[in-house]
C-alpha positions in Angstrom: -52.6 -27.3 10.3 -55.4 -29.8 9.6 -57.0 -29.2 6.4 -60.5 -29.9 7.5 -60.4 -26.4 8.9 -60.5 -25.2 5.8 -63.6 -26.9 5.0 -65.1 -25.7 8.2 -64.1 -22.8 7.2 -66.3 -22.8 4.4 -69.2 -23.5 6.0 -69.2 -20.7 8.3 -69.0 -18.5 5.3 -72.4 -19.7 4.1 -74.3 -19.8 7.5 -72.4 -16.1 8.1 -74.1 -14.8 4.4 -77.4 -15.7 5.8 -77.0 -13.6 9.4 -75.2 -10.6 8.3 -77.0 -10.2 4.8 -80.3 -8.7 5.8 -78.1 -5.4 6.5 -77.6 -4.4 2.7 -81.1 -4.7 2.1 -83.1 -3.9 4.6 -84.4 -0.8 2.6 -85.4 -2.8 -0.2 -87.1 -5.2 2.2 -88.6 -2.2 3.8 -90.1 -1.2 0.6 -91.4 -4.0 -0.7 -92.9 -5.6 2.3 -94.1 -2.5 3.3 -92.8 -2.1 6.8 -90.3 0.5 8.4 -87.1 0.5 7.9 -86.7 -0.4 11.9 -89.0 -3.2 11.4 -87.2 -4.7 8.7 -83.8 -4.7 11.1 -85.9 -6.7 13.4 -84.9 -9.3 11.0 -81.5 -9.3 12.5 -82.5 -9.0 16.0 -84.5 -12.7 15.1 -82.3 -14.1 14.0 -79.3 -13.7 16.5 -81.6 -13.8 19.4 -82.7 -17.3 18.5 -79.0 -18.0 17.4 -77.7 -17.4 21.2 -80.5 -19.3 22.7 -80.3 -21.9 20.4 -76.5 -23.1 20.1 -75.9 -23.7 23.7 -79.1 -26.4 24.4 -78.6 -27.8 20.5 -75.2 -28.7 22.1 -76.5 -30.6 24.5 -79.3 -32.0 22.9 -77.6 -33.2 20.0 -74.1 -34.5 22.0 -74.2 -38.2 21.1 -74.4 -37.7 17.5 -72.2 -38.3 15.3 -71.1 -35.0 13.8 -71.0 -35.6 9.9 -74.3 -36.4 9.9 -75.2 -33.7 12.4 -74.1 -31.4 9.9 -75.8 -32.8 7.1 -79.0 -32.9 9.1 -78.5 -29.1 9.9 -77.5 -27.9 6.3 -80.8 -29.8 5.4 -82.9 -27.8 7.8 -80.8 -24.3 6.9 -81.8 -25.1 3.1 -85.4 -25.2 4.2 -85.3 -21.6 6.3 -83.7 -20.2 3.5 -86.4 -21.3 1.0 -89.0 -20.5 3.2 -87.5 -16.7 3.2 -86.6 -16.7 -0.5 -90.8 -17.1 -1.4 -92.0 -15.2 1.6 -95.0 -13.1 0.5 -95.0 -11.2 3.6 -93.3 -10.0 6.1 -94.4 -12.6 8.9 -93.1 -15.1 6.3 -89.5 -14.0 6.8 -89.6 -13.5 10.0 -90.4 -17.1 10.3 -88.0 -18.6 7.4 -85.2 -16.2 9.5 -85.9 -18.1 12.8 -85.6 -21.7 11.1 -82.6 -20.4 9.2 -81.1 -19.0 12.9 -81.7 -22.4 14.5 -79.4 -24.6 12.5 -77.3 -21.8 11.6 -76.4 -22.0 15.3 -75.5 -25.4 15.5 -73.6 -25.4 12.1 -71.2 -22.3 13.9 -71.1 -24.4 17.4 -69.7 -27.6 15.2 -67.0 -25.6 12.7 -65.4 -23.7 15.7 -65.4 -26.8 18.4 -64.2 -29.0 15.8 -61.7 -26.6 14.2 -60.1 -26.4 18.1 -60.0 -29.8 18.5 -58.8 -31.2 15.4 -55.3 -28.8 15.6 -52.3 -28.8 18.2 -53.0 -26.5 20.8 -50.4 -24.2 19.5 -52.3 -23.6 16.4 -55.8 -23.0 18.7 -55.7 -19.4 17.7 -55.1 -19.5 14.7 -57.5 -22.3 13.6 -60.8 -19.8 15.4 -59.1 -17.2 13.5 -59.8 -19.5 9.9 -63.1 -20.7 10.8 -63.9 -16.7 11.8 -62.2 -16.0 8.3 -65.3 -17.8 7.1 -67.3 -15.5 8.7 -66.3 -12.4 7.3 -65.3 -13.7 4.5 -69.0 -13.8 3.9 -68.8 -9.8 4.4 -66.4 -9.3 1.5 -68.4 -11.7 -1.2 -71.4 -12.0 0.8 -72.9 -8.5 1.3 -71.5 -6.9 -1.8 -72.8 -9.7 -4.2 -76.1 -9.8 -1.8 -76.6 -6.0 -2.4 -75.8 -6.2 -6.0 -78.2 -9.1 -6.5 -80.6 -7.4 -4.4 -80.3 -4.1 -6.3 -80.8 -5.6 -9.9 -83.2 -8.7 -8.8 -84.8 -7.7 -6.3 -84.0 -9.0 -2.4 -85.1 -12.7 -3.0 -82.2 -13.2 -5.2 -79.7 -12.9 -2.4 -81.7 -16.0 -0.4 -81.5 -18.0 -3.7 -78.0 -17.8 -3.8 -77.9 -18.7 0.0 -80.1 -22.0 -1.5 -77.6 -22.4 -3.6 -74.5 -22.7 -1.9 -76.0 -24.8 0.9 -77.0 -27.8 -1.7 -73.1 -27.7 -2.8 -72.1 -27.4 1.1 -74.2 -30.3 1.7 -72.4 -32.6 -1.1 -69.0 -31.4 -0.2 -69.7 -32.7 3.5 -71.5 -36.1 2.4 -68.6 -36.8 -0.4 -65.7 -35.3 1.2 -65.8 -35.2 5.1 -65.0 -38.1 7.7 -67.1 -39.2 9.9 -66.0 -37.7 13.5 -67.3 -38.9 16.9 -68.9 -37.0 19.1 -67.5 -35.3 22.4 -69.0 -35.1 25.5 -71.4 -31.9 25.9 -71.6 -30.1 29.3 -75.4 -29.8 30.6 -77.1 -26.1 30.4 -77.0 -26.3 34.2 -73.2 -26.3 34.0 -72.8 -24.1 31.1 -74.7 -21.6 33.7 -72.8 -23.1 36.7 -69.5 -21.9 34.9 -70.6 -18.3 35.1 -70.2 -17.9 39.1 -66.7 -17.8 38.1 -66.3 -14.0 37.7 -63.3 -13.9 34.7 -65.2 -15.8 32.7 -68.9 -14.0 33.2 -67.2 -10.6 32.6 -65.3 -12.2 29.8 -68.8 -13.5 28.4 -70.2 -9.3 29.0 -67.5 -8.3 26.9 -68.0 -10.1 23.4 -72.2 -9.6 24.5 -70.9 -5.1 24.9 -68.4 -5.4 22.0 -71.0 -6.9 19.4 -74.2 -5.1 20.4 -71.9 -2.2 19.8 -71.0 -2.9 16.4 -74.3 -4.2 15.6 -76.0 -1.0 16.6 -74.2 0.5 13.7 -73.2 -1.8 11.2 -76.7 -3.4 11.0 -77.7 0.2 9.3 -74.4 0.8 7.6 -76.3 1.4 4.4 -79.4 4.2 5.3 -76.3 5.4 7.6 -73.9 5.9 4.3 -77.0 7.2 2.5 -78.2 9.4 4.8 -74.5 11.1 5.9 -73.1 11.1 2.6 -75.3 10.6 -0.4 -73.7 7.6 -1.6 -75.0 5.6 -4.3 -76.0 1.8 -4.6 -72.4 0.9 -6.2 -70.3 2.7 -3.5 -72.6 1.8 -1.1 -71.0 -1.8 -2.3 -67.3 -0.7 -1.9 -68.2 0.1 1.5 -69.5 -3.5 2.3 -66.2 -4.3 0.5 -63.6 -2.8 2.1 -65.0 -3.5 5.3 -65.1 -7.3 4.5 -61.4 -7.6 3.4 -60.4 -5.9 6.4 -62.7 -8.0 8.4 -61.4 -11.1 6.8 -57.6 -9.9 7.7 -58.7 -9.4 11.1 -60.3 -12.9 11.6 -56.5 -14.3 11.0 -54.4 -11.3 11.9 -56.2 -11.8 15.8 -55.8 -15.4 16.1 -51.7 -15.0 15.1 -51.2 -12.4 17.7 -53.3 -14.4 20.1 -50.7 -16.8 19.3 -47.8 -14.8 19.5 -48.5 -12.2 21.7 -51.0 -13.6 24.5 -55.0 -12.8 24.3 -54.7 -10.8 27.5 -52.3 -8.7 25.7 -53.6 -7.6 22.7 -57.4 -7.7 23.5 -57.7 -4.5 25.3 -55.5 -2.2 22.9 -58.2 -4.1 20.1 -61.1 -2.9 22.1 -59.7 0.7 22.8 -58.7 0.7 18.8 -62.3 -0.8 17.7 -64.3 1.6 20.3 -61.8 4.8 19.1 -62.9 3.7 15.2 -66.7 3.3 15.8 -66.3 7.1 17.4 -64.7 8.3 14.6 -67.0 7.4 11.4 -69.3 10.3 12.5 -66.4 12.4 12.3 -65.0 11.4 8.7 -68.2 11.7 6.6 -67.5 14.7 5.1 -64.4 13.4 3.7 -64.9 9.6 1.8 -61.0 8.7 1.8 -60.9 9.0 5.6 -64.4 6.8 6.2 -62.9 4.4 4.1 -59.5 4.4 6.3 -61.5 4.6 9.1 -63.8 1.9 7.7 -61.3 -0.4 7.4 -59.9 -0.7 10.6 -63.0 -1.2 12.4 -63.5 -4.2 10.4 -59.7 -5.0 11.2 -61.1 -4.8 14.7 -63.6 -5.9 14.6 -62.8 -9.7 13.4 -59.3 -10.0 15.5 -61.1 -9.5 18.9 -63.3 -12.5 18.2 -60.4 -15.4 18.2 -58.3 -13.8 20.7 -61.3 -13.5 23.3 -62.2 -17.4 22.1 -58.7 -18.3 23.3 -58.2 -16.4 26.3 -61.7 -18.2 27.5 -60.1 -22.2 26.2 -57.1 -21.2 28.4 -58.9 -20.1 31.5 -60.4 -23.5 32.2 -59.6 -26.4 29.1 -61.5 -28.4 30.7 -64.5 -26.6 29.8 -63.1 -25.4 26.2 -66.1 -26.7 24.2 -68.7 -25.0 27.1 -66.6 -21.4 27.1 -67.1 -21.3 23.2 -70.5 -22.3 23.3 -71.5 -19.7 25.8 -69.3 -17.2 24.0 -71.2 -17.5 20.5 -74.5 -17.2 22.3 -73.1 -14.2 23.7 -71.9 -12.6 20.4 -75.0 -13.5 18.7 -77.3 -11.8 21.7 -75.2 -8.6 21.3 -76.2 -8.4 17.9 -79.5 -9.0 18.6 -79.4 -6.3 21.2 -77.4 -3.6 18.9 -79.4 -4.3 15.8 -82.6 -3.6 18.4 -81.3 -0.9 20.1 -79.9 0.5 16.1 -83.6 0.3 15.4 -84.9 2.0 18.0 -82.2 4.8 17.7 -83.2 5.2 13.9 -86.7 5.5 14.1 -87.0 7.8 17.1 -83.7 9.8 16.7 -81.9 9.3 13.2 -79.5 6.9 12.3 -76.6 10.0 12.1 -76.5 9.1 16.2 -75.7 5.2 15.8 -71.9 5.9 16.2 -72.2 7.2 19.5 -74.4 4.6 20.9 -72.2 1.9 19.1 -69.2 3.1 20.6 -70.2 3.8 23.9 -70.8 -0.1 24.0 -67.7 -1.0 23.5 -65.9 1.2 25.8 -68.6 -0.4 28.3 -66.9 -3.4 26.7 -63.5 -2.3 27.8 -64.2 -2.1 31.2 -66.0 -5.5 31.5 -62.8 -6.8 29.9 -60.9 -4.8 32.4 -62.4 -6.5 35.4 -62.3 -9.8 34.1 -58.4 -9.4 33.7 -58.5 -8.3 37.5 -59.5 -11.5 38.6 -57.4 -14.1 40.5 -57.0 -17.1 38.1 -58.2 -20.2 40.3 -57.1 -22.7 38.1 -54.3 -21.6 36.3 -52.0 -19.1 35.2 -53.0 -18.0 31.5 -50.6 -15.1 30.9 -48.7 -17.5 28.7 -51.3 -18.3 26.3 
């Protein structure tokens, strides 16, 4: 497989510190900005809402140019947002440093997963998502654990410094060791909308949206959630991120290999019915921490191997419109998360957080059934059983 994958690979592990970071310290954020702790997950909500809106028209808007220095244009403007929220004073601060940070995030993501699919032998499609997603939780094994440490003992700046940090070597590595690569052609917004009269790929689209507000709505406030059900401490709170993150990882590469093997339409609904029947169960395993942590674990096994096996069941429903479907399909993941860590929010300040399981999973068994019709539908192009 092409080794530039890798690389992209990389990058998605920075941009994917920045989204998913604000969860492991949104109680020290809370505190020291002085704002509820639902307010302070409002941070996530900004910053994948403008993430989904922002990907699919960046595509289009930026289609003639050449994608080296698109990404180095991007990493420059990601730098800046994560500055910005590094010497926030307040809270509106953030919030704006998050948005700026959100919008070239989205076009950094767009770039690694098109050019990751385009740069392999169809054969290796699957598996080449599956790395670039590996970047992306990969970022929840070092990202959140070292974030919440940093965070813990220097306060929740440091995490956003680190971000700074890693973006100025990200931006070398592309000037010094990437090729320059042409750009594609970029289907307008109208089509990208046009595409979604076709029903298999709209309900396709409503799953990822159901599966991630579903895991957002807990995993958003995994940390007040493991406080308040358990008791646990700052440095298990960090085995928690952990454990979740290596089994996340796993699952970016063990879904694009059975996508490969197997078929997506296959193996995505017994993933969904395994990730919805996991989300259930962490209300039920509190009392006992081996069994969270089992349970834990394959969630974020489940979590990551959807995401590469829906990518390529969407590519094989219409190729020609491979780019589009994945560019849709982000904005889609990134509104559910937006809509879970809002709806998370809500459920927390109104209700306790001790009910985000149940709302989670009833998402995803929402998700299950969207899936289910979108499998029902007569292929109009071609067969994709095979893929």
């Amino acid at each position: 497989m092409n080794k530039r994958v890798y690389f992209l690979m990389t990058v998605s592990f920075v941009v994917g510190m920045v989204e998913l970071l604000i969860g492991g310290i949104l109680d020290l954020i809370a505190e020291d900005l002085n704002v509820s702790l639902g307010l302070a997950g409002m941070l996530i909500t900004v910053f994948s809402l403008t993430f989904g809106i922002a990907a699919p028209v960046l595509l289009v808007l930026t289609a003639k140019m050449e994608r080296k220095r698109l990404t180095l244009i991007s990493l420059s403007v990601f730098l800046v947002g994560n500055i910005i929220a590094a010497i926030s004073p307040v809270y509106s601060v953030l919030f704006v440093g998050r948005i700026i940070s959100a919008i070239s995030g989205s076009i950094l993501i767009i770039l690694c997963i098109v050019l990751a699919a385009n740069i392999v032998e169809p054969k290796y499609r699957g598996r080449a998502i599956g790395v670039v997603s590996m970047g992306v939780s990969a970022s929840l094994v070092l990202g959140v654990p070292i974030g919440l440490s940093l965070g813990n003992l220097f306060g929740w700046r440091a995490p956003f410094i680190l971000i700074v940090i890693l973006t100025v070597i990200s931006m070398l590595g592309v000037h010094f060791f990437m090729e320059r690569v042409p750009p594609r052609p970029v289907s307008s917004i109208k089509s990208q909308v046009q595409s979604l009269k076709n029903n298999k790929i709209l309900f396709a689209h409503l799953t990822i949206f159901m599966m991630m507000s579903g895991h957002a709505v807990l995993y958003a406030y995994l940390t007040p959630f493991s406080q308040t059900t358990m008791g646990l401490e700052e440095h298990m709170i960090s085995i928690v991120y952990l454990i979740f993150g290596i089994a996340a990882v796993c699952g970016g590469a063990f879904g694009g290999t059975m996508s490969d093997k197997f078929g997506s339409t296959r193996i995505i609904p017994i993933f969904i019915i395994i990730y919805a029947a996991m989300i259930f169960a962490t209300s039920y395993s509190t009392a006992y921490l081996p069994l969270f942590m089992i349970v834990l674990a394959l969630w974020g096994l489940m979590s990551w191997s959807v995401t590469p096996a829906m990518q390529t069941y969407l590519m094989a429903i219409d190729p020609e419109t491979a780019d589009m479907q994945i560019s849709i399909s982000n904005s889609a993941l990134h509104f559910g998360i937006a809509f879970g860590s809002f709806i998370g929010g809500v459920t927390i300040d109104r209700s306790g957080v001790e009910i985000n399981p149940f709302i989670g999973g009833l998402f995803v068994v929402i998700a299950l059934a969207t899936m289910s019709i979108s499998l029902m539908q007569k292929e109009k192009q071609k067969e994709i059983n095979s893929y």
